[in-house]
C-alpha positions as CSV (number, residue, x, y, z in Angstrom):
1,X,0.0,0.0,0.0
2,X,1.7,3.4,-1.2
3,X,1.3,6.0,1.8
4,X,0.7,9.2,1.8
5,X,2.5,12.6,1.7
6,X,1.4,13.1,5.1
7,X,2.0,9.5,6.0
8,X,5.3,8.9,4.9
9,X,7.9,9.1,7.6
10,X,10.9,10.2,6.0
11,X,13.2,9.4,8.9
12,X,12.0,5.9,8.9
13,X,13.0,5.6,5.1
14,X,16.3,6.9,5.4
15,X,16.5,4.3,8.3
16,X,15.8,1.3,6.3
17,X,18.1,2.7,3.4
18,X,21.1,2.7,5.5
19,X,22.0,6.5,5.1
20,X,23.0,8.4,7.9
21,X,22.5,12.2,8.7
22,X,26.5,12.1,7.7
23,X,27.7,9.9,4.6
24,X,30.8,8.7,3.4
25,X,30.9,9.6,-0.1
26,X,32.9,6.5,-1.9
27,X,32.3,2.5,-1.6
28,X,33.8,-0.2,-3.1
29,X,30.5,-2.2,-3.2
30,X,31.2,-4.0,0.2
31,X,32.7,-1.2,2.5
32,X,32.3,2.4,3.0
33,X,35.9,4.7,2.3
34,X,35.9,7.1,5.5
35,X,36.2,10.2,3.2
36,X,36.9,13.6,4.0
37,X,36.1,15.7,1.8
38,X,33.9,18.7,1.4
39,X,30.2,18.6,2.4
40,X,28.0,18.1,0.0
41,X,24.2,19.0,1.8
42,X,21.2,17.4,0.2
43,X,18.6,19.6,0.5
44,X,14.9,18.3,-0.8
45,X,13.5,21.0,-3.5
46,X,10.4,19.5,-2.0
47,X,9.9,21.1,1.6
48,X,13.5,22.6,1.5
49,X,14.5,21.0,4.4
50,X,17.9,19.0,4.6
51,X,17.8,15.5,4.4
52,X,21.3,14.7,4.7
53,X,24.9,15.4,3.9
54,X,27.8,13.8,2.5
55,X,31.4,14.1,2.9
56,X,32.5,14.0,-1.0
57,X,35.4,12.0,-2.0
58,X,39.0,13.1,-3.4
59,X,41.2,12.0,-5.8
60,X,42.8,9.4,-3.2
61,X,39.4,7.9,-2.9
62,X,39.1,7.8,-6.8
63,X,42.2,5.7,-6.8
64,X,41.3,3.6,-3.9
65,X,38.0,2.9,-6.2
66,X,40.0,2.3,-9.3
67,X,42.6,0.1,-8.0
68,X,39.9,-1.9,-6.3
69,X,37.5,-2.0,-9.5
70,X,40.8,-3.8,-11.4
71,X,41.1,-6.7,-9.3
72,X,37.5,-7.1,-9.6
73,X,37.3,-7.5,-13.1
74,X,39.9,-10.1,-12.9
75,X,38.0,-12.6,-10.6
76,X,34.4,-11.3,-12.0
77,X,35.0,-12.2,-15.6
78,X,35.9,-15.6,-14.6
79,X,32.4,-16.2,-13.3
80,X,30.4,-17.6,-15.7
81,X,27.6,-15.2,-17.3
82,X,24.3,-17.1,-16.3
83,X,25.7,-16.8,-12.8
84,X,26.2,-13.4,-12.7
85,X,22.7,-13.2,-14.2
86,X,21.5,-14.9,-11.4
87,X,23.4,-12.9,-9.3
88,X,21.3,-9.4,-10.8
89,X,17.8,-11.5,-10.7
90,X,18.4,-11.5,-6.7
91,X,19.2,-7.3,-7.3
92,X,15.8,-7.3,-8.6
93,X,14.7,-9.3,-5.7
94,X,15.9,-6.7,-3.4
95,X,14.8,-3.7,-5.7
96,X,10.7,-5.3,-5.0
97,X,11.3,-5.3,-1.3
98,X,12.5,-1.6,-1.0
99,X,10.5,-0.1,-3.8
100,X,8.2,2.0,-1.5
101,X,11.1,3.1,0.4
102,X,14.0,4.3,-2.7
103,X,11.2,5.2,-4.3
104,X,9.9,8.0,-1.8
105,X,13.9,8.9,-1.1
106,X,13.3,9.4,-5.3
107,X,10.4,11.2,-5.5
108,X,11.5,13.4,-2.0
109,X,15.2,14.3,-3.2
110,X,15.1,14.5,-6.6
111,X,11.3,16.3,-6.7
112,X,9.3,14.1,-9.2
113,X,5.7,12.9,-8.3
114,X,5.6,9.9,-5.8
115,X,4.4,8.0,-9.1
116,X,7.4,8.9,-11.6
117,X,9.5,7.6,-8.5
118,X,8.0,4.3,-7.8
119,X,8.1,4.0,-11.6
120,X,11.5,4.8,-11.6
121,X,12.7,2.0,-9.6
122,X,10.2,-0.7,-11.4
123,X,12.8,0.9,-14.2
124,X,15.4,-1.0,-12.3
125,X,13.4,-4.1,-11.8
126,X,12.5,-4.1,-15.4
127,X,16.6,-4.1,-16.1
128,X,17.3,-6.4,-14.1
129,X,15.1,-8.9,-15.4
130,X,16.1,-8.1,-19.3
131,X,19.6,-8.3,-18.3
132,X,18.2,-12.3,-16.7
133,X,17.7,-13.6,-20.0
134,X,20.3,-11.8,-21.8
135,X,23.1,-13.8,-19.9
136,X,22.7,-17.0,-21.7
137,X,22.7,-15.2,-25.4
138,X,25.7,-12.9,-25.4
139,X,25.9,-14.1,-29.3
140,X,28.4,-13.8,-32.1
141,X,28.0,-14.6,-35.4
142,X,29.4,-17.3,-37.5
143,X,30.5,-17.1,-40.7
144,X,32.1,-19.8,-43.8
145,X,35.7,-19.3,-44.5
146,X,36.8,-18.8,-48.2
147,X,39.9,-21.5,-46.9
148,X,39.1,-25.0,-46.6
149,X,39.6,-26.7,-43.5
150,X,39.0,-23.5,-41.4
151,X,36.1,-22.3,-39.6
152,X,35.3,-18.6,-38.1
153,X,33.2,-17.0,-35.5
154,X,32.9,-14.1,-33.0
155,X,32.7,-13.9,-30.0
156,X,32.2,-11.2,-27.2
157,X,34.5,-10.3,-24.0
158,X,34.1,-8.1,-21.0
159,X,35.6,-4.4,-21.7
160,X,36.8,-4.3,-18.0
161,X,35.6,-1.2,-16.0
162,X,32.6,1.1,-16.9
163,X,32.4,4.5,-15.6
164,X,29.0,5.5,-15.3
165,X,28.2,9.8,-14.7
166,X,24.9,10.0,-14.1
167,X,22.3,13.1,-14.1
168,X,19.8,14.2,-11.3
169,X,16.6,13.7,-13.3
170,X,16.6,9.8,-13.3
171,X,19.5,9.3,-10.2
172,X,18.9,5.7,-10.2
173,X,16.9,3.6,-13.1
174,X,19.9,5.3,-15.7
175,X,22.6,4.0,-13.4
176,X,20.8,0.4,-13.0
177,X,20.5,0.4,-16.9
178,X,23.7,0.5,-17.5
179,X,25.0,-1.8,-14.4
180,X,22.5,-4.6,-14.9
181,X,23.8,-5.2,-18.7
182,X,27.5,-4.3,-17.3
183,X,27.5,-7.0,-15.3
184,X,26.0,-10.0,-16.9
185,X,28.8,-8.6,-19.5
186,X,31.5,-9.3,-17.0
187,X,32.2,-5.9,-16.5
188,X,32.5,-4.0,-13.0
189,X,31.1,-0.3,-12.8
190,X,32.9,3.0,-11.4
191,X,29.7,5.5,-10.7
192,X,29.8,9.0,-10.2
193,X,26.9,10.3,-9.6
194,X,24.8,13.7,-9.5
195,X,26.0,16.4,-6.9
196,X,22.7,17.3,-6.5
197,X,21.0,13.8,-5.6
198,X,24.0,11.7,-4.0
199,X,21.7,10.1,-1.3
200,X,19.5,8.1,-3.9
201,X,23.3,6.8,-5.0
202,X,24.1,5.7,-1.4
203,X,21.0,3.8,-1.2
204,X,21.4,2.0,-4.5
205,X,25.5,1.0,-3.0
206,X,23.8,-0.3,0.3
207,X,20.9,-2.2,-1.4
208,X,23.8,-3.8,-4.2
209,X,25.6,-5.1,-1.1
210,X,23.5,-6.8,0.6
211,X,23.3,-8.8,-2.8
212,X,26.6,-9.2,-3.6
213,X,28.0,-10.0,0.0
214,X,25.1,-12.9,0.0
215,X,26.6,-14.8,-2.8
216,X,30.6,-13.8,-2.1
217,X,31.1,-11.3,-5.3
218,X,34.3,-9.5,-5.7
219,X,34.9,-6.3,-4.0
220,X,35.2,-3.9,-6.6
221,X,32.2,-4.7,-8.9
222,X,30.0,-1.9,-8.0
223,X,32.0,1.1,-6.7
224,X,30.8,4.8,-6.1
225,X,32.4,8.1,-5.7
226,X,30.2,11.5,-5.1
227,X,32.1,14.7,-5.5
228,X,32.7,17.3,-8.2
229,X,32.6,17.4,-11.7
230,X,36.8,17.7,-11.4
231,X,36.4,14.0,-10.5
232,X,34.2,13.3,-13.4
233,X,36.7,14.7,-16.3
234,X,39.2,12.4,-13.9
235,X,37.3,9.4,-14.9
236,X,37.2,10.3,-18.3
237,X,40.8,11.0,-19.1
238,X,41.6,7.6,-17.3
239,X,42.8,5.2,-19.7
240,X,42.3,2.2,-16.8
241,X,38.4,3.1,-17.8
242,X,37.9,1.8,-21.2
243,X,34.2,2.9,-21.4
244,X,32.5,6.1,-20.1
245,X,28.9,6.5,-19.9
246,X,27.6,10.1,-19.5
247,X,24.1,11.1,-19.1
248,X,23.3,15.3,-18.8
249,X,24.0,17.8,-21.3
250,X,25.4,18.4,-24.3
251,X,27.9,20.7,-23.0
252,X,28.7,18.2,-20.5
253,X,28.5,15.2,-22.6
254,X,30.9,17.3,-25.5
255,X,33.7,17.3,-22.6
256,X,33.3,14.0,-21.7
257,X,33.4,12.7,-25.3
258,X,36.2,14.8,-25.9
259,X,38.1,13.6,-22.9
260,X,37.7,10.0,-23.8
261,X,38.1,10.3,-27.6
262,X,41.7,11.4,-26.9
263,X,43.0,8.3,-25.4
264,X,40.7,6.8,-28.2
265,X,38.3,5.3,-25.2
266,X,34.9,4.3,-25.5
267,X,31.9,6.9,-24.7
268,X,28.6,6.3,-24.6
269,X,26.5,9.6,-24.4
270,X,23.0,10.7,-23.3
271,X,22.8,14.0,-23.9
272,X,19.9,16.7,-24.3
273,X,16.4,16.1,-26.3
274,X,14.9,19.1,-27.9
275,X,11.4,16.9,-28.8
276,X,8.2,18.0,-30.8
277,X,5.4,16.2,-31.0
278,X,3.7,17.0,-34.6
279,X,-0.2,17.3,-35.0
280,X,-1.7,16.9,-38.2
281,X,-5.5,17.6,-39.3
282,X,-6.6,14.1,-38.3
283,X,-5.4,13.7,-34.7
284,X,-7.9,12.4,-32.6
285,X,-7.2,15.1,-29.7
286,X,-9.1,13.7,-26.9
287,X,-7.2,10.4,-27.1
288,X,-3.8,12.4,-27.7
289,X,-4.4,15.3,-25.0
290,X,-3.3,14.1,-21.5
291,X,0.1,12.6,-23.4
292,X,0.6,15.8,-24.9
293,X,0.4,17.7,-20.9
294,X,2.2,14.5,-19.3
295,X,5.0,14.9,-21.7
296,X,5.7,18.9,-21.3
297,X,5.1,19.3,-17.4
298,X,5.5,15.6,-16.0
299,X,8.9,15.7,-14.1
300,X,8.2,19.4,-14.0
301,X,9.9,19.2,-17.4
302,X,13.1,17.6,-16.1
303,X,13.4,14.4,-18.6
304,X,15.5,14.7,-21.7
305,X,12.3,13.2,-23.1
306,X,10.3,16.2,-22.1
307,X,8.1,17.6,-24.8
308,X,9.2,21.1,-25.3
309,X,7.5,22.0,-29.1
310,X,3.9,21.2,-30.2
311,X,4.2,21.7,-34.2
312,X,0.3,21.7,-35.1
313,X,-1.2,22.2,-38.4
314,X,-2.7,25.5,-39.4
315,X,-6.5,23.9,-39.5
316,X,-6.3,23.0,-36.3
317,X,-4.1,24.9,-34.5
318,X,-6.6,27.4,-32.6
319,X,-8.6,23.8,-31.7
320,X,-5.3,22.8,-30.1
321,X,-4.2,25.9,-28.5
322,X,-7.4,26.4,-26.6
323,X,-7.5,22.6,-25.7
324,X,-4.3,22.8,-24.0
325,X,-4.6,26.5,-22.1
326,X,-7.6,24.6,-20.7
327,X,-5.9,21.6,-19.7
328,X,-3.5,23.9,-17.9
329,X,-5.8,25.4,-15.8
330,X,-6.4,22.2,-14.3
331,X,-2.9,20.9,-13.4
332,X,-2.3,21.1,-9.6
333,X,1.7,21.7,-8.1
334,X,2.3,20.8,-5.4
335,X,4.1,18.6,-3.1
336,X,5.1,15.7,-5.1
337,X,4.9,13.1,-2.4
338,X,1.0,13.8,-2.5
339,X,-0.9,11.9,-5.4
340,X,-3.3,14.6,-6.2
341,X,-0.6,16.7,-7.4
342,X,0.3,17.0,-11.5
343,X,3.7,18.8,-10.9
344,X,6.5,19.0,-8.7
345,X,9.3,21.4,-7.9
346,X,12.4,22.1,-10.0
347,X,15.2,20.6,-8.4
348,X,17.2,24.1,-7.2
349,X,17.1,26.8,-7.2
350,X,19.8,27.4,-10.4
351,X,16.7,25.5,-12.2
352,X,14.4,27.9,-11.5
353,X,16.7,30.9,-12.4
354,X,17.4,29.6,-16.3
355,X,13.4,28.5,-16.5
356,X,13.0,32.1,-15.2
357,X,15.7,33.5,-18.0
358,X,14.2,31.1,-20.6
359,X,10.6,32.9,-20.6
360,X,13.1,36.5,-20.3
361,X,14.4,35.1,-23.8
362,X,11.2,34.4,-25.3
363,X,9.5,37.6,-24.7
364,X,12.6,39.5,-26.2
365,X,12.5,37.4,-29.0
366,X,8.9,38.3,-30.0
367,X,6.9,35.0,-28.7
368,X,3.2,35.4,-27.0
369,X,2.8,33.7,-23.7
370,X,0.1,32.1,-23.7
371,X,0.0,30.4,-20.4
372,X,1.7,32.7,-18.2
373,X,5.0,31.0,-16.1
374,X,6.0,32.3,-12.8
375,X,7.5,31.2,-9.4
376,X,4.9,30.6,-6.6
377,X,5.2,31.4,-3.1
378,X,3.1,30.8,-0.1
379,X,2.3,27.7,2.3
380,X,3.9,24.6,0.6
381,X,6.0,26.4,-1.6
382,X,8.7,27.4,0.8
383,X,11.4,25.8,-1.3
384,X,11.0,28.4,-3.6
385,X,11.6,25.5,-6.6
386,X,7.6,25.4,-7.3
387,X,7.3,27.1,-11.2
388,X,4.4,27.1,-13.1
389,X,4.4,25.2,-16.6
390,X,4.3,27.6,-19.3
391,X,2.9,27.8,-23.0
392,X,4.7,30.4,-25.6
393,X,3.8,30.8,-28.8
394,X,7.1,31.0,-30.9
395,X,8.7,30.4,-34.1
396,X,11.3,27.6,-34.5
397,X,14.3,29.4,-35.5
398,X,14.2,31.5,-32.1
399,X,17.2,30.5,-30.0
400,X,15.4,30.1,-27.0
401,X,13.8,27.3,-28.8
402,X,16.0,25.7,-30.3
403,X,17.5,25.7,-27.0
404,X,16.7,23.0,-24.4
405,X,15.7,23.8,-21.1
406,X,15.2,21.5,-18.1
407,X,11.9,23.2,-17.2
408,X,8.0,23.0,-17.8
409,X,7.9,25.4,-21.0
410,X,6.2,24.3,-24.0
411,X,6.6,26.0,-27.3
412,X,3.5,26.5,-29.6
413,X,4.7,26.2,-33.4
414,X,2.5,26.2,-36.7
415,X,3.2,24.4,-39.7
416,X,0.6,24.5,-43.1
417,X,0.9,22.2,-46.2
418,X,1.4,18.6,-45.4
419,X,3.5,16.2,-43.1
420,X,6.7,16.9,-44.9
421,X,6.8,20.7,-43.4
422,X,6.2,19.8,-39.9
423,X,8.9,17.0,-39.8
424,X,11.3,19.4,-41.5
425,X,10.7,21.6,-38.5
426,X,11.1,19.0,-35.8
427,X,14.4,18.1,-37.7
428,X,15.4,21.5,-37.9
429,X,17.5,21.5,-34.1
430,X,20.3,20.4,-32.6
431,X,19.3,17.5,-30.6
432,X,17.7,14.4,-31.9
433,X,16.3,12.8,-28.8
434,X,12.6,11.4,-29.2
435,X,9.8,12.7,-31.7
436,X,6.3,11.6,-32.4
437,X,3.6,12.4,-34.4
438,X,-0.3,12.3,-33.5
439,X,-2.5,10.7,-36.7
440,X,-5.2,8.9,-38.0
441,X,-3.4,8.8,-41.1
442,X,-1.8,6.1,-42.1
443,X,0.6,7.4,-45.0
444,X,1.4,10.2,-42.7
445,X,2.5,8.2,-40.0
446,X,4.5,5.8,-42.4
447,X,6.5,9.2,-43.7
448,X,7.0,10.1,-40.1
449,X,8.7,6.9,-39.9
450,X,10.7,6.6,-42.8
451,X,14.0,7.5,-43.5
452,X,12.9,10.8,-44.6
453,X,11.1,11.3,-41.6
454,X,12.4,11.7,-38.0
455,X,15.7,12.3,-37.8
456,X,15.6,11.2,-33.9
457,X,16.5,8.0,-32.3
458,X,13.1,7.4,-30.9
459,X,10.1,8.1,-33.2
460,X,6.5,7.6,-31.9
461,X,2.9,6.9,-33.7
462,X,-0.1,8.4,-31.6
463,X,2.2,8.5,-28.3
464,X,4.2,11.4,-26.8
465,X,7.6,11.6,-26.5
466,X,8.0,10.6,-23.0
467,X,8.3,7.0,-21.3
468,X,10.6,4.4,-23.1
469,X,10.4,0.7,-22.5
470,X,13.1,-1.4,-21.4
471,X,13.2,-3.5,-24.6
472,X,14.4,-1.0,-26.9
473,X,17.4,0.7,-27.3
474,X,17.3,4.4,-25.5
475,X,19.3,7.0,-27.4
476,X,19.4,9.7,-29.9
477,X,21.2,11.3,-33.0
478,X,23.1,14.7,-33.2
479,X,24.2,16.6,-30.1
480,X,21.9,13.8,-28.3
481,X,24.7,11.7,-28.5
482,X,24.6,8.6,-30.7
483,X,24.6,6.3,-27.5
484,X,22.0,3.5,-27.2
485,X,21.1,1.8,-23.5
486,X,18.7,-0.4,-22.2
487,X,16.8,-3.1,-24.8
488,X,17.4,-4.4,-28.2
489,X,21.7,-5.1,-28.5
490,X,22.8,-1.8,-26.6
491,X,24.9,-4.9,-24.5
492,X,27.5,-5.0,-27.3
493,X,28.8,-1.7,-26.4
494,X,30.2,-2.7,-22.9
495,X,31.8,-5.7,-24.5
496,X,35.1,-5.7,-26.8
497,X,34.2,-7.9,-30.0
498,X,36.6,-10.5,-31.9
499,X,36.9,-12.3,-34.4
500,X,38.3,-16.2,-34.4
501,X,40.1,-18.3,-37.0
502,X,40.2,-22.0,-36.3
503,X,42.3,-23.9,-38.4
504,X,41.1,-27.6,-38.6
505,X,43.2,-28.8,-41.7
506,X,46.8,-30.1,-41.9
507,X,47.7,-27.4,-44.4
508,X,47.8,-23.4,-44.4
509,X,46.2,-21.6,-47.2
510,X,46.3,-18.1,-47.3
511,X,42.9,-15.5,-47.6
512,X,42.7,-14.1,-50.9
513,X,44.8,-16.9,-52.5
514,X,48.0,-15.8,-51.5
515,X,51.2,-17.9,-52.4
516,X,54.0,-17.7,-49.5
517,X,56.6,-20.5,-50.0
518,X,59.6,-20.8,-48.6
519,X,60.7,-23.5,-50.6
C-alpha cells in the first residue's frame, strides 16, 4: 500500500536505506571509504529541508575505487555469465522489497511525483530482469571461410571497468541500466553520480551489497564516488576506464566525449532532447491530449524526453491551442509526495533561475505567452523551486527554442501544407532525442517513420515523446549523442568484440589466395 504525503515518515526511510544524517561519499561495493572531503548538503526542492549530507570523495578515494574495481574485473569475468545473471535477478529481488522506500527517497530528493518515482525503480526491476535472459545469449555470429579446412566465428568479452556519470533527473533507473547489462557482460562499474541527488546513489550502493555480500562477489564490482565534476573529467581522461557512460547535457557530454576520444576510449552519451510532437489535421485530440500535458510538465519538465514544441497544423491549431490552455488550468503543483498533485518542484534553485531567464528570452525574442510562467510562493512552496508550466507561442528558429531547457515550458509552433513541413521543422535543431507524431493517417505516419522522416533516435505513432520501454534501445542522433542503452543489442557496447580463425586442416592456405613458400 503506497502511503501518503502526510504518512510517509521520511526518517524511517532513510532508516531502512542505511544512510545516515552524515555519509561517506565513496564505496567499493562491500565497505564504505571514510572520506573527508567537502560537504555536500542534500537539501529536498520539495519542503526545503535537509535530508542529509555527505562528505565528498578526493582523488585518493578515486584511486582507492579504481585500483579496487581492477582486481575485480579479474575474478568477475571468470564467473560464468548465467551466474552473474542470477546474481542481478536477486538485485531485482531486493529492488521489489524496497520499492516504497528508494522510491519515496526518489520522488522526496530529486522532486518528481511519488508515481514517476516508484516507476522509476520498477525501471530497475525491469533491467534487471532483461539483463536475466540476456546472460545466456551474449551471441556472435558465425561465418564460412573462403579456406578449406578452417572455420570462423565471433565472440564477445568483457571491456573491463565502466564508468558510469549519471544526471539528477533519473539518479537511479539510468545507473541500473547500465550496471545490470555491465554486469552480466562481466564488467564491473565505477559511478559518479549527481551532486545534486548523491543520497538516492548511497542507497542504491547499500541495497547492491547486501546482494553481492550474499553470494561472495568481488569487492570492486560496484564502486561509487560523489564529489565534483573535477572528478568526473578524472574518470574520463583515465585510460584504466575503457568505457565512459555520461548522461546530462550536451555541453557536459561534448567534454566527456572529448576527454575519452583522446585516449581513443569508448563513450557512450545521453545527452539533451529538444522533442516535438507534430499534430496533423486528423489527430484524434481527446485520445492524444493528456500525453501531450504528461509529456511537457511531467517531471516538471526535467526528462531529456520532455516535450518542449507542439508543431500543429494550421487547421487545427486554434482547436489545439485552446485545448491545451484549458488543460493547464487544471494541473495542480504541489508537493510531489502527495498523489493529487500534477507537478512538482524544480530541483534548485539554479533550475528555477534559467526557466525564469528562458521565458526573459522568449518575450525578447517576440513570442506570445500564452500560459503565463511564474515562481509561486506561499504555504507549501517554501522551497521556492515550485514554477508554473508555461505555454509560448514562438517560431522555430528563435534561440530560445532551439535551446533546451530543463523546465515546464512548451513551445506552440505552426506548420501549413502537409506532413513533410512539420517534420522538417522537428528536424530543424540540434538534438535528436525522441519525436512523435499524432495521426489517424496512415501514410502520414508511415512518412514520419521513414527515413525521410524523424531524424531522432526514438520516433513515436499516436504517443508522446516521454516514457521508453526497457526492450528497446534508448538513445538519440546529433548533439543527443549517438549512445544507445537499455533493450534491443545496446549490451554489445560494454563488451570488446573479436573475431576467431580455427584452423582444422593439416595445411595453411592463405585468404585471398596468396602464395607464401619458402621452398
Amino acid at each position: 500500500m503506497i502511503q501518503t504525503s502526510q504518512e510517509i515518515d521520511m526518517q524511517e526511510v532513510l532508516s531502512k536505506l542505511g544512510i545516515d544524517k552524515v555519509n561517506n561519499g565513496a564505496s567499493t561495493g562491500l565497505d564504505w571509504i571514510n572520506t573527508n572531503g567537502s560537504i555536500i548538503e542534500s537539501y529536498s526542492p520539495v519542503d526545503g529541508k535537509l535530508i542529509a549530507s555527505v562528505k565528498s570523495a578526493g582523488v585518493s578515494d578515486y584511486e582507492t575505487v579504481i585500483k579496487k574495481s581492477q582486481d575485480a574485473f579479474v575474478e568477475w569475468r571468470k564467473i560464468t555469465s548465467p551466474k552473474r545473471g542470477e546474481i542481478v535477478r536477486q538485485l531485482a529481488e531486493k529492488l521489489r522489497f524496497y520499492k516504497d522506500d528508494l522510491g519515496q527517497l526518489v520522488s522526496y530528493e530529486m522532486g518528481k511525483s511519488l508515481q514517476e518515482g516508484l516507476g522509476e525503480v520498477q525501471e530497475m526491476i525491469d533491467i534487471c530482469d532483461f539483463a536475466v535472459g540476456l546472460s545466456r545469449q551474449l551471441y556472435g555470429l558465425t561465418m564460412h571461410s573462403e579456406r578449406p579446412g578452417h572455420r570462423m566465428y565471433e565472440q564477445y568479452h568483457p571491456i573491463g571497468i565502466v564508468g558510469i556519470i549519471s544526471a539528477f533527473n533519473f539518479p537511479v533507473a539510468v545507473w541500473n541500466w547500465n550496471t545490470a547489462l555491465a554486469w552480466v557482460c562481466g564488467d564491473v562499474c565505477v559511478w559518479k553520480p549527481s551532486e545534486k541527488t548523491p543520497l538516492t546513489a548511497i542507497a542504491c550502493q547499500n541495497i547492491t551489497a547486501e546482494v553481492f555480500k550474499e553470494n561472495n562477489v568481488p569487492e570492486g564490482v560496484s564502486s561509487l564516488f560523489i564529489g565534483d565534476a573535477e572528478l568526473g573529467k578524472t574518470m574520463a581522461n583515465d585510460t584504466r576506464v575503457p568505457l565512459v557512460s555520461a548522461t546530462g547535457s550536451t555541453r557536459m557530454g561534448k567534454s566527456v566525449g572529448a576527454a575519452v576520444g583522446a585516449r581513443l576510449g569508448k563513450s557512450l552519451l545521453e545527452l539533451g532532447g529538444n522533442n516535438a510532437v507534430i499534430i496533423t489535421p486528423s489527430a484524434d485530440l481527446s485520445v492524444v491530449l493528456p500525453a501531450l500535458v504528461f509529456g511537457a510538465v511531467g517531471t516538471c519538465g526535467q526528462r531529456c524526453t520532455s516535450t518542449r514544441r507542439l508543431i500543429v497544423h494550421d487547421s487545427v491549431y486554434d482547436k489545439v491551442k485552446e485545448a491545451m490552455a484549458k488543460a493547464y488550468t487544471q494541473l495542480t503543483i504541489g508537493s510531489p509526495l502527495d498523489e493529487s498533485n500534477h507537478v512538482g518542484p524544480l530541483i534548485d534553485q539554479d533550475a528555477v533561475n534559467m526557466y525564469l531567464e528562458a521565458l526573459d528570452n522568449a518575450k525578447a525574442e517576440g513570442a506570445n505567452i500564452l500560459v503565463e510562467g511564474g515562481v509561486l510562493s506561499g504555504e507549501g512552496y517554501e522551497s521556492g523551486c515550485y514554477v508554473k508550466p508555461a505555454i509560448v507561442e514562438a517560431e522555430n528558429q528563435f534561440k530560445i527554442v532551439q535551446h533546451e531547457t530543463f523546465a515546464p515550458i512548451l513551445y506552440l509552433l505552426k506548420y501549413s501544407g502537409g506532413v513533410e513541413n512539420a517534420i522538417a521543422i522537428q528536424n530543424d535543431v540540434p538534438q535528436g532525442l525522441s519525436s512523435a507524431v499524432m495521426t489517424d493517417n496512415l501514410k502520414e505516419a508511415e512518412k514520419f517513420l521513414s527515413c525521410a522522416g524523424s531524424d531522432c533516435g526514438i520516433a513515436n505513432v499516436n504517443i508522446g515523446t516521454s516514457g521508453a520501454e526497457i526492450g528497446g534501445a534508448f538513445g538519440g542522433e546529433k548533439e543527443t549523442g549517438g549512445g544507445r542503452e537499455s533493450g534491443s543489442d545496446a549490451w554489445k557496447v560494454y563488451m570488446r568484440r573479436q573475431t576467431n580463425t580455427i584452423n582444422y586442416s593439416d595445411e595453411l592456405p592463405l585468404a585471398q589466395g596468396i602464395k607464401f613458400d619458402l621452398g
